[in-house]
C-alpha positions in Angstrom: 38.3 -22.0 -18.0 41.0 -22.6 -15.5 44.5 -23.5 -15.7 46.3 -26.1 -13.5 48.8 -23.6 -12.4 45.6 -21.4 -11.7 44.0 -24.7 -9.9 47.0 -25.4 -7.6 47.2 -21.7 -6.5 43.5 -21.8 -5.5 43.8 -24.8 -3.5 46.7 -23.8 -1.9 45.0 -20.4 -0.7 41.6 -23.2 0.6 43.9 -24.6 2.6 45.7 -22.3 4.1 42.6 -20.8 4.9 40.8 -23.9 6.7 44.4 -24.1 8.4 44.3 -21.0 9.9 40.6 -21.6 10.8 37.9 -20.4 8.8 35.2 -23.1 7.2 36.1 -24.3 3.9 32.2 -23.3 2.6 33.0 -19.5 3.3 36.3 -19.6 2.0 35.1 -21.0 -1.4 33.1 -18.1 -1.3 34.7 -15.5 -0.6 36.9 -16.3 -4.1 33.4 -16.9 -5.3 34.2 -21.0 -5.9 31.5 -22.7 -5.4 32.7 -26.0 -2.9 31.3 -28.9 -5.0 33.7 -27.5 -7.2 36.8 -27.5 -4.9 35.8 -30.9 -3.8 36.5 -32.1 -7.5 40.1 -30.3 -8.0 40.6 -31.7 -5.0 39.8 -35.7 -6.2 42.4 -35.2 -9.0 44.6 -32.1 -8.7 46.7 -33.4 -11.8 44.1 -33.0 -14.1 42.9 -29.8 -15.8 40.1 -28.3 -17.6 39.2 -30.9 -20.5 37.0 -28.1 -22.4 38.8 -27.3 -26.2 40.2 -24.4 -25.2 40.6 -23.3 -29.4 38.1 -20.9 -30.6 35.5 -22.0 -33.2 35.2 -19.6 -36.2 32.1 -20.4 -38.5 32.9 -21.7 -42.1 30.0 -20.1 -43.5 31.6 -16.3 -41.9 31.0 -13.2 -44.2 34.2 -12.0 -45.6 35.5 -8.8 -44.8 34.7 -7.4 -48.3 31.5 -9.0 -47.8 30.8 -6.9 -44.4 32.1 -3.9 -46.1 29.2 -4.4 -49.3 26.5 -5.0 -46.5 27.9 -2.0 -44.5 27.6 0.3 -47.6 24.5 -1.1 -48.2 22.8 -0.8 -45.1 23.9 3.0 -44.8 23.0 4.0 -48.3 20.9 7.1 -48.9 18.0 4.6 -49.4 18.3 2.5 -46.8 20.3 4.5 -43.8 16.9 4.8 -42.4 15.2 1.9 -42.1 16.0 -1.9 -40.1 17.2 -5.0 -41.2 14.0 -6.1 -41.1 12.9 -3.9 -43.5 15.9 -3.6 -46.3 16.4 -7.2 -46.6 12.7 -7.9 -48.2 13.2 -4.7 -50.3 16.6 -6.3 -51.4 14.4 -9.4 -52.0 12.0 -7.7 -54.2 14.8 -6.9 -56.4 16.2 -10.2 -56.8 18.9 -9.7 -54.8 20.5 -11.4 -51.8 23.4 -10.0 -49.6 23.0 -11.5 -46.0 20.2 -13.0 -43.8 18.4 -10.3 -41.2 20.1 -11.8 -38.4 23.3 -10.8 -39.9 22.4 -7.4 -40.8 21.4 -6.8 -37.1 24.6 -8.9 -36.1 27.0 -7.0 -38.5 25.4 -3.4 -37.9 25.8 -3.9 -33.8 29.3 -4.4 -34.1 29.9 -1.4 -35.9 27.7 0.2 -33.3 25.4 1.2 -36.0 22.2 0.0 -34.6 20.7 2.3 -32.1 19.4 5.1 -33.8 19.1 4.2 -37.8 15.3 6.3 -37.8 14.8 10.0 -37.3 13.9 10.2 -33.5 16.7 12.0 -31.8 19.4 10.1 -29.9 19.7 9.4 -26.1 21.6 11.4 -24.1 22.8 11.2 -20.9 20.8 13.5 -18.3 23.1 14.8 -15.4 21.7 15.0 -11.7 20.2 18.6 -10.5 22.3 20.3 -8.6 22.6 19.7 -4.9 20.5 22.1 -2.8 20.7 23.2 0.8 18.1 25.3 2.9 19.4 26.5 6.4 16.6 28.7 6.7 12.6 29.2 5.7 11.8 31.0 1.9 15.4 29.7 0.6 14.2 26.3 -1.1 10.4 25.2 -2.4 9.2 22.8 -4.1 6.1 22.2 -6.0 3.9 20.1 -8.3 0.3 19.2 -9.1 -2.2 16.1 -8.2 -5.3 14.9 -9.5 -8.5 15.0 -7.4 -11.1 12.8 -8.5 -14.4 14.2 -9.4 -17.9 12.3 -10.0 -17.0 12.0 -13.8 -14.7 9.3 -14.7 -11.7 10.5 -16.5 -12.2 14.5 -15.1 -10.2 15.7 -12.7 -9.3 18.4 -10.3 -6.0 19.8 -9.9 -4.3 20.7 -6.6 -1.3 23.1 -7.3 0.8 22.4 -4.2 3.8 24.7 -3.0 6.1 23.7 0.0 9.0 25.1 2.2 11.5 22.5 1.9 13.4 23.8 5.4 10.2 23.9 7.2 8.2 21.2 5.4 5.3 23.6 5.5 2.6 24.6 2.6 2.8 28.0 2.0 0.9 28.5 -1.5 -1.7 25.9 -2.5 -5.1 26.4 -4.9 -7.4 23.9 -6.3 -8.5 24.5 -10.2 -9.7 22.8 -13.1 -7.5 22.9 -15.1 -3.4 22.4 -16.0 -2.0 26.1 -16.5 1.5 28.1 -16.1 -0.5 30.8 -16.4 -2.3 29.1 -13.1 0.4 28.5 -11.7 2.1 31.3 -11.8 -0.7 33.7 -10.2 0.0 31.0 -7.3 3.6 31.8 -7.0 3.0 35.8 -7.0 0.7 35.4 -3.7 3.4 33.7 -1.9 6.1 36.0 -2.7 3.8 38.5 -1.6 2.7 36.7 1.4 6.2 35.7 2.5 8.0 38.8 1.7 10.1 37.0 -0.8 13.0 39.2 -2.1 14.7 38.8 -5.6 17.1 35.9 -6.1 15.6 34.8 -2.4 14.1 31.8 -3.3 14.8 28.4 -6.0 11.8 26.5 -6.7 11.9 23.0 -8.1 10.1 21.1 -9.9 9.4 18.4 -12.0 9.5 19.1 -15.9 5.8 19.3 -16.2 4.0 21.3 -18.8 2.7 24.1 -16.1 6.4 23.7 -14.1 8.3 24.7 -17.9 5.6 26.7 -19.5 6.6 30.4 -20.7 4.4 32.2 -18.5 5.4 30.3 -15.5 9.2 31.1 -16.4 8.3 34.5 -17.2 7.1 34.9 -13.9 10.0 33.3 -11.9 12.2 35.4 -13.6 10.1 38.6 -12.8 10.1 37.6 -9.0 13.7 36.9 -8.6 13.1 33.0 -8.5 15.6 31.0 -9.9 13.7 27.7 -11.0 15.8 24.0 -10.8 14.1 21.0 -12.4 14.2 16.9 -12.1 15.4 14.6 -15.0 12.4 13.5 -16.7 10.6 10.4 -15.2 12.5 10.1 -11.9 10.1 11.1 -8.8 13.5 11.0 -6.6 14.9 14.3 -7.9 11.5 15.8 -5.9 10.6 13.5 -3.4 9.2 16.3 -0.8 6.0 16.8 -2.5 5.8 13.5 -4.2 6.0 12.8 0.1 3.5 15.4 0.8 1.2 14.4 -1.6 0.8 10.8 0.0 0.5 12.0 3.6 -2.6 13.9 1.9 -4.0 11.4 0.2 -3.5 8.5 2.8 -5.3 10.6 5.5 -8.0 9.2 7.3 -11.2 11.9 6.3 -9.6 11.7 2.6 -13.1 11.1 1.3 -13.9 7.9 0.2 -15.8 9.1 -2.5 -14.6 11.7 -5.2 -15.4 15.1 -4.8 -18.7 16.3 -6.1 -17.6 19.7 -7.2 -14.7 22.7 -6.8 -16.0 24.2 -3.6 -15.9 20.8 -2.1 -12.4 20.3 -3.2 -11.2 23.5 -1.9 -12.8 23.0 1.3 -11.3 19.8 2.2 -7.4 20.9 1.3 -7.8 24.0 3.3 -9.0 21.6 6.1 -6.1 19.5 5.3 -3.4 22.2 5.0 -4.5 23.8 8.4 -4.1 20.2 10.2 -0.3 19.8 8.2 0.5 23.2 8.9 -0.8 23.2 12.3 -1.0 20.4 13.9 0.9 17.5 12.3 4.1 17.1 14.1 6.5 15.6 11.5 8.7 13.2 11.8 11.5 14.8 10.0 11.4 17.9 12.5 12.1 16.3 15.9 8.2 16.6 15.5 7.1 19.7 15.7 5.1 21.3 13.3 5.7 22.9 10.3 4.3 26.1 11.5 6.5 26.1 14.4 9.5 25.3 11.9 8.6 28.1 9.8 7.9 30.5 12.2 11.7 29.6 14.3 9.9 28.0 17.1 10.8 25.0 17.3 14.5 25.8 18.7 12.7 26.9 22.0 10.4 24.0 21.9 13.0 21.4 21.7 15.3 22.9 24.1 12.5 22.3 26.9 12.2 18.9 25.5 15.9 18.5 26.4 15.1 20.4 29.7 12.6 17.7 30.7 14.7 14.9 29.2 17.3 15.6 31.2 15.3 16.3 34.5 13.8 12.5 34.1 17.3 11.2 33.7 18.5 13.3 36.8 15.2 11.8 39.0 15.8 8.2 37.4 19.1 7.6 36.4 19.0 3.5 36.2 16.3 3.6 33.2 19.0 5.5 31.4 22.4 3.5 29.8 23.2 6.5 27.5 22.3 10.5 26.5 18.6 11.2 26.3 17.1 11.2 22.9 17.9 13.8 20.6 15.9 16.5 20.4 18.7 19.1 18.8 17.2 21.3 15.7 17.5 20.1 12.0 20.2 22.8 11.1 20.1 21.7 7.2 17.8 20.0 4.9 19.4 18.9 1.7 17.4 18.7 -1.9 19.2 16.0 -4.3 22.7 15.5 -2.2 25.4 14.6 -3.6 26.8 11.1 -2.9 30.1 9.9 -3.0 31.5 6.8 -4.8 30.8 4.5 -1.8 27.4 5.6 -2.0 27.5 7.2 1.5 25.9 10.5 1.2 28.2 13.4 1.4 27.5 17.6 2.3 25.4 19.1 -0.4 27.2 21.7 -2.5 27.1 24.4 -0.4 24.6 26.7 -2.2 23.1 28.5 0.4 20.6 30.8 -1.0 20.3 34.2 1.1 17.6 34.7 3.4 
């Protein structure tokens, strides 16, 4: 509701507006007043809302010594665990009669009494993983497993996937039959070995998966040096480089069509596919070169005689230029989970930068 004092002000503000040049549709909205509405102040300015501005209280209103008996009720020993829905037939069984359902449910949300009355434990609130930033290869992985189809319906393999967040490339991958941290973890010992990893080198993220979180797994990371980071439960975005990963591999043209007829056919396919993203995929996300290149500090050289060439076309033809040559400068950073600020424009990571 609106007051007339509140009216006049408004169309006072309109029409300074429309006076000083901007449409009256677009100044109605920017005060988010619909014009229809304006049009009718405008008809009869001297009249104001005609809506009852007193508020209704219902006659038939539980008393507040009435509340409190339902309130003690509803949280007795025998009944603190159950619904409305279920104490007020068991309070009908006995002959007695305090208040309908509805204003059990009503009563019991307004003491904020209503979301956890059973024995499941109560929500709490699950704070972002910490912002992580790689300026380097083997300072940031991430990892997590997919299902491979096989020729039984309902049986699957499993591809456990490990990638270099800086460099985007797969440096540990293996195809079983099975969910395991024991698995897993036998994994993440060849790649420290193959990479050289040092203690407290590496952080590996994951999702909270049973193999990510299993004791063996952890037992392991803590052996190597490897300081593990995990998503909230159920949101992808906290590791979106392998959830990415996983459909550039599964959205590949020779992905077969069919599923895979047994584990030697599985394992053969991935290592085709991890030799073509390793080797010759040129991603997107690294001035596209690939990942091998990345890895192996390459691409720095590469891209500096992409500028070269740039640079030499612009000098031979100036006219199809009208500004700088496209960017072909190295991806100093890659950031795991930013942090954002209040505007929602992303701002630097916290500056965690894990030793090489």
């Amino acid at each position: 509701m609106s007051l007339l004092s509140q009216r006049h002000q408004v169309l006072e503000l309109v029409d300074q507006a429309i006076t000083a040049g901007a449409r009256q549709e677009r100044s109605c909205g920017s005060i988010s007043l619909s014009a229809r509405t304006l049009q009718r102040w405008q008809r009869d300015p001297s009249r104001g809302d005609q809506r009852p501005a007193r508020v209704q209280t219902p006659k038939n209103r539980l008393s507040g010594l009435e509340r409190q008996a339902l309130l003690v009720v509803a949280n007795s020993d025998e009944f603190g665990h159950l619904s409305p829905s279920q104490i007020v037939p068991r309070l009908a069984d006995r002959g007695q009669y305090i208040a309908s359902e509805s204003t059990f449910y009503r009563v019991l949300k307004a003491e904020c009494q209503l979301q956890h009355r059973g024995a499941e434990r109560p929500k709490h609130q699950r704070s972002k993983p910490r912002a992580l930033c790689a300026t380097a290869p083997n300072q940031l992985f991430s990892w997590d497993i997919t299902y491979l189809p096989t020729c039984i319906t309902g049986i699957y393999f499993y591809l456990y996937l490990f990638l270099d967040i800086f460099s985007r490339k797969i440096v540990g991958w293996q195809v079983y039959e099975t969910e395991s941290s024991a698995l897993a973890s036998e994994v993440m010992r060849d790649i420290c070995e193959r990479e050289h990893i040092a203690p407290d080198q590496v952080v590996l993220h994951s999702d909270n998966g049973g193999p990510m979180k299993g004791a063996t797994m952890l037992a392991t990371l803590q052996s190597l040096g490897v300081m593990p980071s995990f998503s909230r439960p159920a949101v992808s975005n906290d590791n979106p480089y392998s959830e990415s990963l996983f459909k550039t591999l599964k959205y590949r043209p020779d992905y077969p069509k069919r599923a895979f007829e047994n584990l030697l056919a599985a394992r053969q396919w991935v290592g085709t596919f991890v030799h073509w993203y390793n080797h010759e995929h040129c991603h997107s996300a690294l001035r596209f070169v690939t990942p091998h290149e990345r890895h192996a500090g390459q691409d720095t050289a590469l891209l500096a005689k992409r500028v070269n060439v740039y640079e030499a076309a612009k000098t031979a033809h100036p006219q199809r230029w009208s500004g700088p040559t496209r960017n072909w400068q190295p991806i100093r950073e890659v950031h795991l989970n930013p942090d954002q600020r209040v505007d929602g424009k992303k701002e630097r990571s916290q500056q965690l930068k894990i030793a090489a």
